[in-house]
C-alpha positions in Angstrom: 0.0 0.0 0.0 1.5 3.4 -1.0 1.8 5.3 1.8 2.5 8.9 2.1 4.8 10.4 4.6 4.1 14.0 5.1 7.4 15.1 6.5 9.1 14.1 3.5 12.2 12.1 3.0 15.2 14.2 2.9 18.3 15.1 4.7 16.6 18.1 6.8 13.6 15.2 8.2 16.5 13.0 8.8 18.5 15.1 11.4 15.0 16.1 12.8 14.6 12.1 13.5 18.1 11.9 14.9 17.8 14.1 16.9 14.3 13.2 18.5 15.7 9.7 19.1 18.9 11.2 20.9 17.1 13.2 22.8 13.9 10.7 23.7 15.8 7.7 24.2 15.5 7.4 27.8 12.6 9.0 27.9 10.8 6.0 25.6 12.6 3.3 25.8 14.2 2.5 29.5 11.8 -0.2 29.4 12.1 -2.0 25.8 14.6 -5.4 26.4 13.9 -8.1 24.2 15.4 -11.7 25.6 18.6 -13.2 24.5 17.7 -15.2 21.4 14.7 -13.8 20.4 13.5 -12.6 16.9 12.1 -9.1 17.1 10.5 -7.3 14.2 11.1 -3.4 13.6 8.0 -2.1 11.3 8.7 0.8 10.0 12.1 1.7 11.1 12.8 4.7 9.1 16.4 5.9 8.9 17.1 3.7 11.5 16.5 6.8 14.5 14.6 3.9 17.3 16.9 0.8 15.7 19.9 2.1 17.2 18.8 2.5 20.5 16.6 -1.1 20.0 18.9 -3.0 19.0 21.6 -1.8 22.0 19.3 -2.2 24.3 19.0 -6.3 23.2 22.2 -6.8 22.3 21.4 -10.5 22.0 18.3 -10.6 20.6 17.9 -10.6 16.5 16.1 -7.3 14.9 14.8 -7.6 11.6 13.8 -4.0 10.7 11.7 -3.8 7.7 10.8 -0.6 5.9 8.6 0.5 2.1 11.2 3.6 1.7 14.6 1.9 0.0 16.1 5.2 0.4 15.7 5.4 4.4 16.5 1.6 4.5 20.7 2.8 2.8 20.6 5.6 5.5 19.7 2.8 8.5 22.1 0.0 7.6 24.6 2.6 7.2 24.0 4.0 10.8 24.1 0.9 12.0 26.8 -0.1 10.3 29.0 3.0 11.6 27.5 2.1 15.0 29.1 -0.9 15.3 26.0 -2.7 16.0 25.6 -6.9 14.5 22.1 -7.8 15.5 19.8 -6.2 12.9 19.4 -7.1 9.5 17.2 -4.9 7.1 14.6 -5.9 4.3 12.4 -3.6 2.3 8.7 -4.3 2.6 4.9 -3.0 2.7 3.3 -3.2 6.6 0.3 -4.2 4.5 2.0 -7.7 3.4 5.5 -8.6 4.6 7.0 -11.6 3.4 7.0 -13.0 6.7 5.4 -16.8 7.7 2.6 -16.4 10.5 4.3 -16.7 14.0 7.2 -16.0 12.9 8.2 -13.4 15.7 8.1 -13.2 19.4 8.5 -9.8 19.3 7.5 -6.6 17.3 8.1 -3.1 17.9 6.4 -0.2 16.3 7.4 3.3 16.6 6.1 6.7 15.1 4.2 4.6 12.2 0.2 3.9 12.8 0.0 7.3 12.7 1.0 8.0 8.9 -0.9 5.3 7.8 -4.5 5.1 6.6 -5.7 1.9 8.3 -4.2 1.5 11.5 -6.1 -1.3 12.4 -5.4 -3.5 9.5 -1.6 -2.8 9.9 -1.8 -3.9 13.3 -3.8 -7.5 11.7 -1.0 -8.0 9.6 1.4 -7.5 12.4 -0.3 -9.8 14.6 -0.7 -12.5 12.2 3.2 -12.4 12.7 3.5 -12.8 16.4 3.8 -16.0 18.3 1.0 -16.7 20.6 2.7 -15.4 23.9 4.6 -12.6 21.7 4.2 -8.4 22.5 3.4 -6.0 20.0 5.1 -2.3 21.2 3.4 0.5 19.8 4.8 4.2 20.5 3.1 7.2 19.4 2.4 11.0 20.2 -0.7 13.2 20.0 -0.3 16.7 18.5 -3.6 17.3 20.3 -1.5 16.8 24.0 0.7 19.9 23.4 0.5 23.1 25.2 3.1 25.5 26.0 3.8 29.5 27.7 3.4 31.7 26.4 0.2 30.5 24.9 -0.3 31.2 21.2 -3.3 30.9 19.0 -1.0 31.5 15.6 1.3 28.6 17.4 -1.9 26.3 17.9 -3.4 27.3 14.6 0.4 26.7 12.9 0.6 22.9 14.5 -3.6 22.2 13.4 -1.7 22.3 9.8 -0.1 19.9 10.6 -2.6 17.9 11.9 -4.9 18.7 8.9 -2.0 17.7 6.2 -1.8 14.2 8.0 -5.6 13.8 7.9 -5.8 14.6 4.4 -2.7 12.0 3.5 -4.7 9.4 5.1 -2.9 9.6 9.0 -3.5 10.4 12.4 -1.6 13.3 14.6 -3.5 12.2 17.1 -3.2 8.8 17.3 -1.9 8.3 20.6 -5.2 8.5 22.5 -6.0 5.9 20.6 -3.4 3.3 21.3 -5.3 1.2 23.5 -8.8 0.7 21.4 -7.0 0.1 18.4 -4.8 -3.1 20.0 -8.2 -4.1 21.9 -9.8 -4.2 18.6 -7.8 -6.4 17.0 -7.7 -8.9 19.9 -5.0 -8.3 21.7 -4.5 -8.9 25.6 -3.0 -7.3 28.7 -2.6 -4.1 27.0 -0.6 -1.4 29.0 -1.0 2.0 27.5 1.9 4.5 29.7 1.6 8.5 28.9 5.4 9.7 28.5 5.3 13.7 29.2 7.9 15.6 27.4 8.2 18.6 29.9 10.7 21.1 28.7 11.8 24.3 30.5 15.3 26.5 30.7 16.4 24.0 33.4 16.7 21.6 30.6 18.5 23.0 28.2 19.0 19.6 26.0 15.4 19.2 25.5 14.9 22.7 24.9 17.7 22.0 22.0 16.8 18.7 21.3 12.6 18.2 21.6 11.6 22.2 21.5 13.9 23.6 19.2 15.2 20.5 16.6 12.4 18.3 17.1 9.2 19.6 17.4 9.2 23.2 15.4 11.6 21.9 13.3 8.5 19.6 12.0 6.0 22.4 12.0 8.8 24.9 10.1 9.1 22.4 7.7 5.2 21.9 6.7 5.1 26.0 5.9 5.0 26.1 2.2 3.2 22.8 2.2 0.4 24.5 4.8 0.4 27.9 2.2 -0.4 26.2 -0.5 -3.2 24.2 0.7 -5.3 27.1 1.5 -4.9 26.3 5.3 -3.2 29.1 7.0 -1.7 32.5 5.6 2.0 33.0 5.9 2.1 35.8 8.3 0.2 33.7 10.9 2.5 30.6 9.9 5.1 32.6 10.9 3.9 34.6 13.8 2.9 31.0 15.4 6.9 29.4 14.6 8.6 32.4 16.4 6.2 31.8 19.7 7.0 28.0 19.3 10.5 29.9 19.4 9.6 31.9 22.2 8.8 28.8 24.6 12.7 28.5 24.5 13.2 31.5 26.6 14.2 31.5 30.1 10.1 32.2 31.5 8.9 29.3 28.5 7.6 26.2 29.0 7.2 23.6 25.8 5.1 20.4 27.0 3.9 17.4 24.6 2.7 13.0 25.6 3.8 10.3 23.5 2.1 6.9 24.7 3.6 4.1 24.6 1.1 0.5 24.3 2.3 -3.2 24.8 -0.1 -5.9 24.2 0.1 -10.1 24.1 -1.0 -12.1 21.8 
């Protein structure tokens, strides 16, 4: 299924990922270990931004990390590759219908995907159809509709609705976090833990304020500008009134929060 990814692939969205994963890290993943031996499946890795910190934190676990985008796949293998890392091997391949044998996983590990794709629901069928009875499914998202931040802004709030609106119309969810636990109830899976992870940035942390605020988060809005013109949905004097009070939460007095959620459910 041709799915489109509305940040675009290019060098700019690629340092924005880096850097989110640098900076979130700890934040999302203290808690993913995968067992020695195990097979773990990556859907939708991307550049390879989560597989790094994946596949270090299960050194001895196998991570096959799939992707539809050849182009991302040659900028993952060759982070892993400068990265030292062994345990990950890389395949190019459509969520929608992997060339994968049912049960073929005890493991699979989903991060910042459901919500650029259309069916959500179905992707998480296919997935499951993967997973050895017993196996988890982790599914990380965020929710554009969790952020506030001081000083308020309505050009801010109406700059990041854009981006909410562009993901809508091709065929995702900014908000999909909320929805993290109905969507793996749905499709039948059990024990399902859904954990909020607050990104709380101030001046006392100055890395997030670099790393989340700054490179992470209005980076993505910036980048949606002409994209956001064009479409009729905001003028550009509002677009950039609301990017230099995103800008403005990076002062000493601002404050810059947002929830990713992370979900793990047995099948």
């Amino acid at each position: 299924m041709k799915v489109k990814y509305v940040h675009g692939y290019n060098q700019r969205e690629n340092i924005r990922l880096r850097d989110q994963a640098s900076t979130l890290a700890e934040l999302l993943h203290y808690d993913t270990f995968y067992p020695a031996g195990c097979q773990v499946l990556e859907a939708g890795c991307g550049v390879g931004a989560q597989t790094i910190t994946l596949a270090s934190n299960s050194p001895d676990a196998h991570i096959t990390s799939i992707d539809i985008s050849a182009s991302s796949l040659a900028e993952a293998s060759m982070r892993i590759t400068e990265a030292g890392i062994t345990n990950v091997s890389f395949q190019q391949g459509d969520i929608f219908n992997l060339p994968f044998k049912p049960d073929s996983f005890d493991h699979i590990f989903v991060c910042f995907v459901l919500e650029h794709l259309p069916m959500p629901g179905k992707a998480l069928e296919c997935l499951k159809n993967l997973l050895r009875l017993g196996g988890t499914i982790t599914v990380i998202e965020g929710d554009h509709g969790s952020t506030y931040f001081y000083p308020d802004s309505d050009a801010a709030r109406r700059a990041i609705l854009c981006q909410v609106k562009l993901q809508k119309r091709a065929g995702g969810n900014a908000n999909i976090g909320r929805e993290l636990y109905p969507l793996l109830n749905a499709v039948g899976f059990s024990s399902i833990h859904v954990s909020p992870r607050l990104v709380y940035v101030d001046s006392s942390r100055p890395l997030f304020v670099e790393g989340f605020t700054k490179n992470t988060f209005t980076a993505m809005i910036e980048g949606i500008r002409q994209a956001s013109v064009e479409a009729g949905l905001i003028d550009e004097k509002t677009f950039d009134e609301g990017i230099r009070a995103l800008y403005r939460t990076t002062e000493d007095d601002g404050v810059f929060c947002y929830t990713f959620f992370k979900a793990i459910g047995k099948k």
